[in-house]
N, C-alpha and C positions, 0 to 999 in steps of 0.2 A: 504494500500500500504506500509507501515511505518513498517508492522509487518511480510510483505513477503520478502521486502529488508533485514531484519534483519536477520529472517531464513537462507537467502542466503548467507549473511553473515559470519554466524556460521556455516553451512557446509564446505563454501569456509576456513575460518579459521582450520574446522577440517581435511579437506585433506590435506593440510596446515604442519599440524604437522604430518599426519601418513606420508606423502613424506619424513617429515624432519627425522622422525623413522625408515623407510626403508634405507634411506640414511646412517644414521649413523649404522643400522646393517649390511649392506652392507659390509661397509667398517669392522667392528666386525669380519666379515668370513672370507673377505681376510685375514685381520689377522691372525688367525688362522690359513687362510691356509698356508699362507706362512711360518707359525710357525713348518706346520706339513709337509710338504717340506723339509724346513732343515731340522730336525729329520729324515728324508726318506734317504737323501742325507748322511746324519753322516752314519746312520747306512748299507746303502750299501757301504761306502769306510771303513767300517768296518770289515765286510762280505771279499769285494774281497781282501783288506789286509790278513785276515785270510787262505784266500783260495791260497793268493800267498808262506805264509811261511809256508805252509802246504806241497807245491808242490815241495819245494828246499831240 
């Protein structure tokens, strides 16, 4: 019994940390994303900038 509890244990512990690994990648991509947003956002008030002193 000593050594089925223990098993259970050690998986409960290792889901444990891939939750805590998903977790913290998670938040990795929003990062990202939100990195590659701004950059989207810069570079189309770039774009329609260009396109309005282009038209005057």
């Amino acid at each position: 019994m000593g050594s089925a509890s223990a098993t259970i244990g050690l998986f409960s512990g290792v889901g444990i940390l891939i939750y805590l690994g998903l977790i913290g990648l998670s938040i990795y991509c929003l990062i990202l994303f939100i990195r590659l947003a701004h950059r989207g956002i810069r570079a189309l008030d770039l774009y329609i900038e260009e396109k309005r002193q282009n038209r005057l």
